[in-house]
N, C-alpha and C positions, 0 to 999 in steps of 0.2 A: 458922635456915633449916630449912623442913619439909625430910625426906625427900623422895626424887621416888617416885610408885608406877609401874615401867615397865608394867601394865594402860593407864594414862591415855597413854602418849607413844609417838603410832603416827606422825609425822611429826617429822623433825630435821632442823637447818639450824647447820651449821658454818660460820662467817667467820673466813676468815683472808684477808686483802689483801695482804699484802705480798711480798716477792722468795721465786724459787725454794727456794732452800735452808733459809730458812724454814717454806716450805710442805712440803716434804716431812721436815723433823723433827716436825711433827704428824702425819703418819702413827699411830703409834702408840697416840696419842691419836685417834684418827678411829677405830682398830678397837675401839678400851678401850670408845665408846661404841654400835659394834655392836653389841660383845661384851655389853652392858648391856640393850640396847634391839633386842633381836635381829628381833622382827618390824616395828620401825620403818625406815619410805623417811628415809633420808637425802642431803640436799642440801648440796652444800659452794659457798661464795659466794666465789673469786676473782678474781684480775685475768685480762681477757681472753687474755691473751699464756700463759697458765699453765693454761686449760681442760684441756691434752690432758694435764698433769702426773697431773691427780685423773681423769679420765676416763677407766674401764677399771678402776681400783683395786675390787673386791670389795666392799667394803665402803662404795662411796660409789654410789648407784641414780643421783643427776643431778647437775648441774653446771649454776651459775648464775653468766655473768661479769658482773663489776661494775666498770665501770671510771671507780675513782672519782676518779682524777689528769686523766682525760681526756673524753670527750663528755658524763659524766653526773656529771662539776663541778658543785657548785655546789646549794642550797638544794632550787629547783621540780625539780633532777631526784632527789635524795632522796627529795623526799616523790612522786614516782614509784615509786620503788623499795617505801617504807612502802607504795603501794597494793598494788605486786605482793607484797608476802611476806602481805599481810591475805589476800589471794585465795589463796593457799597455805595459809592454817592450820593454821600450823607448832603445834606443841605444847612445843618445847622449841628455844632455840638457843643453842649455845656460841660464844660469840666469844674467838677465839685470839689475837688481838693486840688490848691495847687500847686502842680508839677511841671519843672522843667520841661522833663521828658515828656508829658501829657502837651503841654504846651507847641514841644519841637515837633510829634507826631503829626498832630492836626493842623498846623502848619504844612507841612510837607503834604501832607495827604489832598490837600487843596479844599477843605470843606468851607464855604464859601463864611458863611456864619460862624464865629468862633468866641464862643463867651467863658471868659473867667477871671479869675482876679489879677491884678495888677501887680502881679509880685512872679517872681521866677522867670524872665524872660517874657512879660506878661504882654510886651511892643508884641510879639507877634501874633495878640487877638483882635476882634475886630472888632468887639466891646467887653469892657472891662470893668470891673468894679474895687473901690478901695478894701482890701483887707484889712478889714478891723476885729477881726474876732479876737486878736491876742489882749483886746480891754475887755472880754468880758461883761459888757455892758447890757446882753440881751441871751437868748437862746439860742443853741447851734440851727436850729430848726427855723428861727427868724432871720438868722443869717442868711442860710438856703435860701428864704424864700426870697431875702433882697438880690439875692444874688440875681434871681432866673425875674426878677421884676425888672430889670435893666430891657429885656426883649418881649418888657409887655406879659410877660406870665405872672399870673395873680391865683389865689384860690381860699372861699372860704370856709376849704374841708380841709381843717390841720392832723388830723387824726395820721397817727402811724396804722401802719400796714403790714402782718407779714401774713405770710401764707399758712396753711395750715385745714389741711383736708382732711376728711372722713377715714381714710384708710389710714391716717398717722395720729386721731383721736383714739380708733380701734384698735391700734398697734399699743398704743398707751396705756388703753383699757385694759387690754390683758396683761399687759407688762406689770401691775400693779396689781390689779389680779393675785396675780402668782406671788406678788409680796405681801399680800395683806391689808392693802394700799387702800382701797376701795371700802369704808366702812362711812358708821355715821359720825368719825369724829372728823374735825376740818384738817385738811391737808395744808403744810406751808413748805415751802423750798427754802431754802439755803446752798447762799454760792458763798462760801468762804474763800474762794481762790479771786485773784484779778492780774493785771499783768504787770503792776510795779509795786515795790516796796512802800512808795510814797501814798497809795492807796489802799493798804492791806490792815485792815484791823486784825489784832491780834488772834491767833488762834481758839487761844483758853478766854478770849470773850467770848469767841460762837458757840463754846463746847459748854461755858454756861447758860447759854442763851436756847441749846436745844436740850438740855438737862429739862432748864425750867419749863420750855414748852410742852416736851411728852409728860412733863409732872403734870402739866395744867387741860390734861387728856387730847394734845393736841399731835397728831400725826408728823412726822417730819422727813422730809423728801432731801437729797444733797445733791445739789447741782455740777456740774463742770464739765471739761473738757478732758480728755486722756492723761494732759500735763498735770493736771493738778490733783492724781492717784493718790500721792505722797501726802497732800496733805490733807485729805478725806482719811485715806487710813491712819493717820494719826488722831485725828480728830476720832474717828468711831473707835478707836483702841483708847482714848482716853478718856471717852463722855459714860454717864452709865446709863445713857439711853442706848435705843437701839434704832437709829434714821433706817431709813429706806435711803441708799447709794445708789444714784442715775449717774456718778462720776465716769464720762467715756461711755456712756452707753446708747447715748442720744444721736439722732441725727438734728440740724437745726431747726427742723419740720418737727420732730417729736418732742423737743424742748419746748416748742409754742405749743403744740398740744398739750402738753402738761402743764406748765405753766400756769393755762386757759382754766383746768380743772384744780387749782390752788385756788385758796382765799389768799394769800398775799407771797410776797420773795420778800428776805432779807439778804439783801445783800452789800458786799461793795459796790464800787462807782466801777461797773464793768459790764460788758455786753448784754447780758443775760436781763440786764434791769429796763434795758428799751425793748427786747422781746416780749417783756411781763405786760410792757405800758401799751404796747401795740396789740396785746388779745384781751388785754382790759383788767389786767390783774393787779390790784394796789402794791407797792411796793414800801420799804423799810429799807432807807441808802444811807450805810455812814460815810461819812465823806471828811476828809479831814485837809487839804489843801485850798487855802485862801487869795494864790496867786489867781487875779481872772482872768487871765484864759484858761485854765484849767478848774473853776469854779464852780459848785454846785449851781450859780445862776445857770451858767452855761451849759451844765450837761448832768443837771440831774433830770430826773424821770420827766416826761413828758405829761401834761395831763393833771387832771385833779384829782384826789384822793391817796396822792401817796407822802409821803415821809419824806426828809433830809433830815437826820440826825448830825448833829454840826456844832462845834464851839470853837469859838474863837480865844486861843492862847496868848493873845500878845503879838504876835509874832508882827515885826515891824516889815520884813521880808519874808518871802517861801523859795525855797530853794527846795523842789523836789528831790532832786537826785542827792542833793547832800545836804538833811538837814543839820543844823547847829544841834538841837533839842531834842534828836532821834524820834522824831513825830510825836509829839506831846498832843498835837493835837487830836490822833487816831487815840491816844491812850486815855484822852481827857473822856470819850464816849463811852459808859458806862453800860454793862449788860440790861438793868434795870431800865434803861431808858430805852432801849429798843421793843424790851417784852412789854414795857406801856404802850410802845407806838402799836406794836401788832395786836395787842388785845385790845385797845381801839378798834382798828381794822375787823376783829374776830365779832368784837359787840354791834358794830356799825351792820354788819352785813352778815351774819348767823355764820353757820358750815352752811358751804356750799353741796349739797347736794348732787349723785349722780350725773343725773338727767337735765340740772338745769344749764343753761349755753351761755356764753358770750358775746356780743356784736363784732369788738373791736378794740381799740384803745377807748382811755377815758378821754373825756370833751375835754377838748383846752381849756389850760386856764392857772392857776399858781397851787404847788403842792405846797402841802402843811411844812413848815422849816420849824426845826428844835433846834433851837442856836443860844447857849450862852455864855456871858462872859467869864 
């Protein structure tokens, strides 16, 4: 593979399509290749629903959605999209997840520079790197970064990044406001929902788990998405506390604002836990799959000061979609051991207060693991 010379590459085009949390452990790798290609306009090509994620971030000029599960399905609107990126004249694109289709696009579209991994028709880039993430040997975020180091992009700012401005702190403010939300006791979120069975701790853990927190005067905020109504109203019909429900009410901008103004998230191993790590908010992740590529090495929280609640069952194999043991390991994580992790968290850094701010994510570096046998 030549060298890239950054003289030649005045236009970049990052793809990454897939889910939130995802998207924002390339952060890093997004500034690696600012930081490389410094007077080059860079475009990042996500899913629709995710614009406002990269939108605002410093180091990305535009934002192009592409939504490839949905209206622009399918063949003729591909070779759609190959006309639009030709009309752009990109000079360089890194594709962060990979894809066939990602691959056949920028191919066709003629971008001179074409970086990604070595798998899915991978001959048609024009530098490539071995796909190793399915060992789980490192961070999805170190992966990234080796990725985009193939053309020379390096950086020694790893910090996640999302957006999150004044008018969506404000929007917050009042939103919480009008719930009562706003006092002197500390605020903590809860996302009981995630997207697979294989990651879902039980219900009636979290519903003891925010019992015990409003018992211990502690404020509680419930996170999610619109899908996961069902099991917020279960959970508030069964706990005899009484959370504050943000479930579906959030835009992803007002998620990180809130977030921001929490002392910590407990959650699963789901989106919501790299938006925490990215405004700097400690997190509490139970994680119960040992297979690594799917590994808490790999895709727990970014950063220092947070939590992996984790024990290892035995388990000589992980078969997510179909356990043998109906996840003994999510069930082996005991309520008691979370509300230690977070009352660490609550004694480490008091209530959070009003008025006082956040930077960003926490500095790199290895979060607390509760693992045992």
């Amino acid at each position: 593979m030549k060298p890239v010379d950054p003289s030649v590459i005045h236009r970049i085009l990052v793809i990454r399509t897939d889910r939130l949390g995802d998207l924002l452990l390339n952060v890093p790798a997004v500034r690696a290749l600012k930081q490389r290609f410094p007077g080059a306009h860079l475009t990042m090509l996500v899913q629709p629903h995710l614009t406002e994620t990269v939108s605002g971030n410093p180091d990305v000029d535009a934002v192009m959605p592409y939504d490839k599960g949905g209206v622009e399905r399918g063949w003729w609107r591909m070779l759609g999209l190959v006309r639009r990126l030709r009309r752009e004249r990109f000079d360089l694109v890194a594709i962060l997840n990979p894809s066939k289709r990602s691959n056949i696009i920028v191919f066709l579209a003629g971008i001179p520079v074409r970086l990604g991994y070595d798998r899915k028709w991978g001959c048609l880039l024009t530098h490539r790197f071995p796909d190793l993430k399915h060992r789980g040997e490192k961070h999805e975020v170190e992966y990234n970064l080796d990725l985009v180091r193939v053309v020379g992009a390096m950086t020694d700012d790893t910090r996640l990044f999302m957006p999150c401005g004044p008018e969506d702190e404000a929007w917050v403010g009042r939103w919480l406001d009008g719930r009562g939300g706003l006092s002197d006791e500390p605020l903590v979120a809860v996302h009981p929902g995630t997207s697979s069975r294989s990651k879902r701790w039980p219900l009636e853990r979290f519903i003891a788990v925010v019992d015990r927190l409003e018992e211990l005067g502690v404020r509680v905020v419930l996170i999610g998405g619109a899908e996961e109504t069902a099991g917020a109203t279960e959970l508030m019909a069964q706990a005899r506390a009484m959370p504050i429900s943000a479930i579906g009410a959030l835009t992803l901008r007002q998620l990180a604002a809130l977030l921001r103004r929490c002392t910590a998230l407990i959650s699963n191993d789901s989106g919501p836990v790299h938006v925490a790590a990215a405004v700097g908010t400690p997190t509490v992740v139970v994680f119960g799959r040992t297979l690594p590529g799917v590994s808490a090495r790999r895709w727990g929280p970014w950063g220092d000061g947070h939590t992996v609640v984790q024990h290892d069952v035995g388990c000589v194999t992980c078969d997510p979609d179909r356990c043998p043991i109906e996840y003994q390991c999510l069930l082996s994580v005991s309520p008691d051991e979370v509300i230690e992790a977070v009352l660490r968290i609550l004694q480490g850094q008091g209530a959070r207060g009003k008025g006082q701010e956040k930077t960003g994510s926490l500095p790199r570096g290895a979060w607390h693991h509760l693992e045992k046998g």
